[in-house]
C-alpha positions, 0 to 999 in steps of 0.5 A, spaced: 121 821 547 117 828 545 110 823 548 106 826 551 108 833 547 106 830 540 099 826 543 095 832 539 099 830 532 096 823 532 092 821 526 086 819 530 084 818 538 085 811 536 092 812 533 094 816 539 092 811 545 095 806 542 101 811 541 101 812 549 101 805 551 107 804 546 111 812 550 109 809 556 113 802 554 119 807 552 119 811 557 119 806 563 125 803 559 129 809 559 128 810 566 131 802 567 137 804 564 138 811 565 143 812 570 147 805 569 155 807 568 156 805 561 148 805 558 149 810 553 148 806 547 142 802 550 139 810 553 138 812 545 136 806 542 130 805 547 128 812 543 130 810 536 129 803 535 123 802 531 117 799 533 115 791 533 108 793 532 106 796 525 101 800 527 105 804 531 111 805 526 105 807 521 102 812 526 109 815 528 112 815 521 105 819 518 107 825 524 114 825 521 112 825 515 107 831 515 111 835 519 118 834 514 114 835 508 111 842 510 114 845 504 115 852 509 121 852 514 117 856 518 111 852 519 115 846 520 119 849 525 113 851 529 111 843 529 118 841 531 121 847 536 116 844 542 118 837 541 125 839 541 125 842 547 121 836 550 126 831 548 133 835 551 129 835 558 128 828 558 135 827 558 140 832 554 145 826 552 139 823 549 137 829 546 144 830 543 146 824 540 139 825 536 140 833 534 147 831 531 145 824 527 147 826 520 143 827 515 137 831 519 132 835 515 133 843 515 126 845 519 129 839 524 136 843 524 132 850 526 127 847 531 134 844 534 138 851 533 132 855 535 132 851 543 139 852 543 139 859 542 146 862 545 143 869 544 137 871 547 131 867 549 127 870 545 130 868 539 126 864 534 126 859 529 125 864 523 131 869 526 135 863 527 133 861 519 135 868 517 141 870 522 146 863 521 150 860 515 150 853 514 144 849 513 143 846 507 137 843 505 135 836 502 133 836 495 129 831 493 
């Protein structure tokens, strides 16, 4: 969904042509769904499902992964606030349903927060980390 705005995080140039091709597929199956009545179920999965080829899964797993195991929120709100705001302008019920899926990590929840900000458009990930309750974060 965030493709081509997490490009500049593939592992290698290779990794990330091969990744265009696979953002290419998804978001021109998106396009053959989005304005069905009733498609809703089919609009997210084009986006969450996993990938048939391994190369792919490897690649985008290895940039969740990077991104998710920045042991500082802050520095992982910085990798995930662009790509946040990305996925809600490709469509804001697809972006939904993948902001409220349980089980999301802290620094996902603050990037997410921090584009919905209802304050300020100044607001930042790190005022939102310090100015809201009720994160929790996952303990390994």
């Amino acid at each position: 969904m965030t493709w081509p705005e997490a490009r500049p995080h593939a592992a290698t140039s290779t990794l990330a042509k091969i990744l265009d091709q696979e953002a290419e597929q998804r978001h021109q199956a998106f396009e053959n769904v989005r304005d069905t009545p009733g498609a809703y179920r089919r609009k997210v999965s084009v986006y969450i499902a996993p990938s048939e080829n391994p190369t792919v899964t490897a690649g985008v797993l290895e940039m969740a992964d990077r991104f998710l195991s920045v042991p500082d929120e802050h520095e992982a709100a910085r990798y995930l606030e662009p790509l946040a705001v990305e996925a809600t302008y490709i469509h804001r019920k697809v972006g939904y349903a993948l902001r409220t899926k349980p089980g999301t990590s802290f620094p996902l929840q603050v990037a997410l927060l921090a584009h919905r900000r209802d304050k300020s458009k100044d607001t930042t990930a790190e005022e939102i980390i310090t100015m809201r309750g009720g994160f929790r974060r996952a303990t390994r």
